[in-house]
N, C-alpha and C positions, 0 to 999 in steps of 0.2 A: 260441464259438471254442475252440480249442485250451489246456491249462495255459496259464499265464501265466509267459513264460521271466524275470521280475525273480524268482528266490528268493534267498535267500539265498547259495547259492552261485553267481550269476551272475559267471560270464568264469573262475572259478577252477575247475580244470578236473580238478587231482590233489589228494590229500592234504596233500604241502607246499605247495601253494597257498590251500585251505583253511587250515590252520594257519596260515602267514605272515599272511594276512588277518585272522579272527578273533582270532587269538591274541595278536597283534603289533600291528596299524597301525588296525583298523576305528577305537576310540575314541577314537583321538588326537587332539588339538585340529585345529585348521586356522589356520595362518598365511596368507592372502590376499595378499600381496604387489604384486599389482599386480593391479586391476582400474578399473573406470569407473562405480562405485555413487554417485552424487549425492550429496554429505556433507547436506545440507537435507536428503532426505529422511531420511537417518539420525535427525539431527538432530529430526528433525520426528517422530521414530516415526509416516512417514508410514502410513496406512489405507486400502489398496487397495480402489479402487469394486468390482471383479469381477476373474475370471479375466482377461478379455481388458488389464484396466488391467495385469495382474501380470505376464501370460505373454507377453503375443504386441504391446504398447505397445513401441518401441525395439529388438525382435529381428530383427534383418535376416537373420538368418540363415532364419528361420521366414520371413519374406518373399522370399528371393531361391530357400525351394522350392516356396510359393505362385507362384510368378507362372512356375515352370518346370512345375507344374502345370495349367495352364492359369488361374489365379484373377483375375479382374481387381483391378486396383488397387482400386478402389472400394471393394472388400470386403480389404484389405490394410491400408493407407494411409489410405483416401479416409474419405470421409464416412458409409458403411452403422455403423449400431447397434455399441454393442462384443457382443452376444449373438451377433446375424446373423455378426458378425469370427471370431466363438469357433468357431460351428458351422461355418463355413465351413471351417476349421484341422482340425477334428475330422474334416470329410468326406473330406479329405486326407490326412490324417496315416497313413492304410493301407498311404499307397502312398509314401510314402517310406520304404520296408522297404529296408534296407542301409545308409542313408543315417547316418549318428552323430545326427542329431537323432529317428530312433524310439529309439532308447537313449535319448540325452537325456531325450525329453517323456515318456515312460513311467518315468525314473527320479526324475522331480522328481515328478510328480503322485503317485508311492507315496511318495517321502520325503516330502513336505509335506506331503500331503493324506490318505496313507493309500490312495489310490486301487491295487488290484491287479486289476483289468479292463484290456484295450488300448480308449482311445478311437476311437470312431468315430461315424459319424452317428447309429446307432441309439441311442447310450447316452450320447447328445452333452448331451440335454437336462436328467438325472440328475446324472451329473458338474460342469456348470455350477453347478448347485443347491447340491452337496454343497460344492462346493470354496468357491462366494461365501460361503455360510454362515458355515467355517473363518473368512474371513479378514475377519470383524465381529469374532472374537477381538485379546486383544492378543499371542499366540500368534502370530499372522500377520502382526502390523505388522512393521515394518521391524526395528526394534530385536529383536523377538520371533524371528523369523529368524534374522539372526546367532546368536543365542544357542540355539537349535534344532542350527546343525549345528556347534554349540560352536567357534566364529569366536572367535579368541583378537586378531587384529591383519586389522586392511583396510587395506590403504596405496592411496589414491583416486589418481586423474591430474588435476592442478591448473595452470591457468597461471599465471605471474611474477605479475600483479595482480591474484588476487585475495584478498580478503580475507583469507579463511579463517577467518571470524567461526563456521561451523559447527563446525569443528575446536575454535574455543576454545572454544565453548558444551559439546560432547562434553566435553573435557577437562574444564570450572570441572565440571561435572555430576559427575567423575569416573564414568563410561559403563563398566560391566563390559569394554567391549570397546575396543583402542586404536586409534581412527582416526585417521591419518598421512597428512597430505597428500604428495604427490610431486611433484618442481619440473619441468614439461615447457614449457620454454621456443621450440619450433622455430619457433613464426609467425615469430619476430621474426630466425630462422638465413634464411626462406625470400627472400630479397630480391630474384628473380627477378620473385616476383608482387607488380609495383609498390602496386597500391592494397590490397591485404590486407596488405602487409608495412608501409605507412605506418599504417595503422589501429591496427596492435598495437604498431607503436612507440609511437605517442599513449596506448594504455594504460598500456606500461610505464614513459612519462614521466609521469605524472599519479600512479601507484601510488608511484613510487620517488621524485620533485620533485624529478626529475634532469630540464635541459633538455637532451635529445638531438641532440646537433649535429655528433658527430665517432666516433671510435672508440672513443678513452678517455672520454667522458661516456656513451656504449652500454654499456658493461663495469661503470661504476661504478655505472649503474641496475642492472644486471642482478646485481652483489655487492649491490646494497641487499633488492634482492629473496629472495638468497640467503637473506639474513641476518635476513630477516624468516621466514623460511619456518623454516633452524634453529631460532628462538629459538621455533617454534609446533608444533614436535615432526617438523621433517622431516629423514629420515636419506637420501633417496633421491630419484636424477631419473631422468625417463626421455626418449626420444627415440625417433620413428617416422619411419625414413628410408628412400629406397632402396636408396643401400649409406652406406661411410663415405667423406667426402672426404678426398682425398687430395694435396691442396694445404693449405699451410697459410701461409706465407711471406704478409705483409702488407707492400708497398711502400711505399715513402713517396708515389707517384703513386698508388696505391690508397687511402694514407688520404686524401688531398685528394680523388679523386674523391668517397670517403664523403664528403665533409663538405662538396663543394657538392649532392651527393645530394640528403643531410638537409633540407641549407637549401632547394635549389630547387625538388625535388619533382618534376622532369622527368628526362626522357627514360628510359634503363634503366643498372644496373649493369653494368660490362664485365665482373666478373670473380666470377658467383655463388661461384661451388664456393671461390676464395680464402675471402672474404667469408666464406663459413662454417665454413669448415675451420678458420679464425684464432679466429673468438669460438667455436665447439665447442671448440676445445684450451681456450681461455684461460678456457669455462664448469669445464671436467674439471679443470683446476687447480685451482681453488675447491672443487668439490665433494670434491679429493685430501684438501686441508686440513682442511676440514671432518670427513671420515673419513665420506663420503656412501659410498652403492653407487651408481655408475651403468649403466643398462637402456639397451640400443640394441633395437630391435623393427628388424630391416633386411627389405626384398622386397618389398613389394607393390607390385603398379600400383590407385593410388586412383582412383576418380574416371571410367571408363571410358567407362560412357556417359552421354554430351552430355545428350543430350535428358532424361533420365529424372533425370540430375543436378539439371539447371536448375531440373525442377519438384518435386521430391523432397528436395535438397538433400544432403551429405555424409552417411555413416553407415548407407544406405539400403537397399547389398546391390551393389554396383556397382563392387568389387570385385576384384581375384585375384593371382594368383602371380605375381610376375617373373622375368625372366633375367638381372638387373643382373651383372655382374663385383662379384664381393666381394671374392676374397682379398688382392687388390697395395692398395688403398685402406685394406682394414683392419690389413693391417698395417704398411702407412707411419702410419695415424693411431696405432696403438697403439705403437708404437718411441717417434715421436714424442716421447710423453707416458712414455715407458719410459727416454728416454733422460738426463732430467732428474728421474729416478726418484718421477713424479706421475701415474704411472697408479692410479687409486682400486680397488679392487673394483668388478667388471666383470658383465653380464652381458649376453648378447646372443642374441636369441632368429631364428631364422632360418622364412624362411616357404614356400623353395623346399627340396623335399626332394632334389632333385638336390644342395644343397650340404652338408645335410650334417654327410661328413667333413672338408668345408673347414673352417666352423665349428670340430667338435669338434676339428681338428689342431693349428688356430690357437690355442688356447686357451695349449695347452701353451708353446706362446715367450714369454708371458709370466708365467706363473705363475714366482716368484721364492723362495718358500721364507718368505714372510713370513706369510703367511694360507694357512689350511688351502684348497683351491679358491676362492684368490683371484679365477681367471679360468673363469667359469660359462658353461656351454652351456644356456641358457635352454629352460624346458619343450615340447613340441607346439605351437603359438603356431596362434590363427586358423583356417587349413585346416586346419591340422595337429593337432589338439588331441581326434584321433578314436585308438581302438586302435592300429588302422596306424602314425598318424603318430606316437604316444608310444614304438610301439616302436622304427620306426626312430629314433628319436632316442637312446635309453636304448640300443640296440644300436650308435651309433655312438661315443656318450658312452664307451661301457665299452669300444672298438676304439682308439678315439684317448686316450682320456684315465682321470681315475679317478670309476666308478661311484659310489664309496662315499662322495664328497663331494658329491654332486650336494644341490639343495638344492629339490628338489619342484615341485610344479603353482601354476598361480594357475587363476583365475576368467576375469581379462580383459576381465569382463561389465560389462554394466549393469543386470543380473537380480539381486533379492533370492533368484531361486530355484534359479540357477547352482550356486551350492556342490556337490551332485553331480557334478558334473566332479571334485572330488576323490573322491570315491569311489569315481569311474570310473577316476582313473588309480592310485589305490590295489589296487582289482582286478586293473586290467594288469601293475602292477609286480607284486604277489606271483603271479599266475598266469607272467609273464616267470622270474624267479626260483625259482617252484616246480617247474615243467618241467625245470630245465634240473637241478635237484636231484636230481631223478625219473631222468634220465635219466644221471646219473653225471657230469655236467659242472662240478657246482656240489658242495661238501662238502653232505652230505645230514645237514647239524644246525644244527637250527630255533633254536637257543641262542647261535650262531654268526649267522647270517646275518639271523635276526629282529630282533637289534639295529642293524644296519646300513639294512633298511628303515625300521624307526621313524624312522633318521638319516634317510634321504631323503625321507620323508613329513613329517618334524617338527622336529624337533631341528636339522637341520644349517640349516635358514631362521633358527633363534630364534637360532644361535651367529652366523650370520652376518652379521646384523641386527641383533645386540646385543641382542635384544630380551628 
């Protein structure tokens, strides 16, 4: 085949982008802020059996462009060997050219592995070899990793109850690396879905030995939880919704429905979106005090198709973009919590690119002069978290709002070997900002503007996170 387009100067395209990059931002640590890496295997400095256990185990992404490739699940999902799984990825992977996961798998297997060949079938069998070898090292366990792409903070996504016994083990260990649970409370927002939302409530009475029977014994479970999570190093929640609700008002008929709800366990809730709009303000108030950041992840339609759900279950690749209304919701919720002055540090990450500059216009009515980009337009998120989608984001952030606060990429994975996504969007930012230097639009002094990337790659997450 052809050069191998990973070189060093890959996506940076002029001289101040080169500079910006190397000179500036390449070695800077990595703040992870939100992702979905199992604290146990942290914990466990778990030892990956093979490539296919590391790379292609829990990536939907790699699965939903298997199965558009024609792959059957068998060799996906199903039951075939993890070798047969690996090669089968390899025979593929050619032909999702354009696609962000050939950047992707070609940029993990050179950072981690050292690999600079493109995989495919032919050299499918080699690379397997090479790569399972690596990862008998403790260079390659879990802990080994982190500290590879110099991962200074992981903040995981954790529900209300649980333990967080891995977090304390990290901690008593004192772990080069600081792992931060994050409080994602929604089963227990979604009251709609009677028999899941009864499930999690039974968790979060059992974790908190609050019996849940009303609206104020809900709340006070849910401060117990808080407060257990603070005291075990959590600075931050998050939430994965379609948009924000935009009722909030709790009646006095609404509490008593809750509370033969509780007790009876029949029929349905009249009034979800109240229902959640009331304990979401009254979670953000807590989290205000606390001096939490709270993460709204808004857009997606989960869950799509039926059949493939049912046997496959959540997280699978079954997925995609919504068209919910966002702007009148999020900003009756944000006032809201604005107007009794307990709106926390915000971020909110958006997954339809037609919004946007909603997003990034909204930010600005609430930022107050208290905190430097108090109110955050969250990174590329999901679909979006490919070139295109970092730009247009970083191009609307810098239209509606200010660039120079912004506070960087996360992961959002459940991959040890994600961490290249910042490097990816490290690239884009100084090749973004290099251009436009090039081109007379931006001061063309690297002395000037190199510290400001750093800020958005590094620095303005560690100020804003206290970390």
């Amino acid at each position: 085949m052809n050069e191998f387009f990973l070189t060093d100067d890959f996506l940076l395209q002029g001289r101040a982008a080169k500079h910006l990059y190397h000179d500036y931002v390449k070695d800077l640590p990595i703040i992870d802020y939100h992702c979905h890496l199992p604290p146990d295997e942290i914990a466990a400095d778990k030892q990956f059996t093979n490539l296919t256990d590391i790379w292609l185990r829990g990536d939907h992404y790699k699965w939903r462009a298997m199965r558009s490739l024609g792959v059957p699940e068998r060799l996906i999902t199903g039951d075939a060997g993890d070798e047969e799984k690996f090669h089968t990825w390899a025979k593929v992977l050619p032909q999702t050219v354009r696609n962000p996961l050939f950047h992707w798998s070609h940029m993990e297997l050179k950072s981690v592995f050292g690999i600079t060949e493109y995989l495919n079938a032919s050299n499918a069998a080699k690379i397997y070899d090479t790569c399972n070898a690596q990862l008998l090292h403790a260079s390659h366990r879990a802990k080994g990793l982190l500290q590879k792409f110099r991962v200074e903070y992981v903040g995981t996504t954790d529900e209300p109850w649980d333990s967080l016994q891995y977090h304390r083990q990290l901690a008593a260990e004192n772990f080069s690396i600081r792992v931060a649970p994050s409080f994602r409370p929604d089963k227990v927002l979604m009251i709609a879905n009677q028999e899941t939302f009864f499930t999690h409530i039974d968790l979060l009475s059992q974790s908190s030995g609050f019996e849940i029977k009303d609206i104020h014994s809900l709340l006070a479970a849910l401060e117990n939880r808080i407060d257990f999570f603070h005291a075990n190093g959590c600075r931050v929640s998050d939430h994965g919704l379609t948009q924000m609700p935009g009722l909030f008002v709790f009646s006095s008929a609404l509490e008593n429905e809750l509370a033969s709800f509780l007790i009876n366990r029949k029929g349905y809730y009249s009034d979800p979106e109240a229902f959640m709009g009331y304990v979401l303000a009254e979670l953000c108030r807590m989290y205000h005090t606390r001096n939490w950041v709270q993460q709204f992840h808004l857009g997606p339609i989960r869950n799509n198709n039926t059949r493939l759900n049912q046997l496959l279950g959540a997280d699978s690749g079954f997925d995609s973009i919504g068209d919910f209304p966002q702007a009148l919701p999020m900003s009756r919720f944000f006032d809201h919590l604005d107007q009794t002055d307990q709106l926390a540090k915000t971020v909110i990450y958006n997954i339809n690119p037609a919004d946007n500059e909603v997003f990034a216009s909204m930010l600005g009515n609430f930022n107050d002069g208290t905190v430097k980009g108090k109110m955050q337009f969250g990174s590329g998120w999901w679909f979006l978290d490919q070139k295109e989608g970092m730009e247009k984001q970083l191009n609307a952030l810098s239209n509606m709002g200010m660039f120079s606060t912004f506070i960087g990429m996360i992961t959002d994975s459940r991959s040890f070997l994600s961490f290249p996504r910042h490097e990816y969007f490290r690239r884009t930012l100084c090749n973004l900002v290099g251009d436009e230097m090039e081109k007379g639009l931006l001061p063309n002094d690297l002395n000037w503007l190199g510290p400001v990337l750093q800020g958005i790659c590094y620095h303005n997450a560690k100020e804003y996170f206290n970390l």
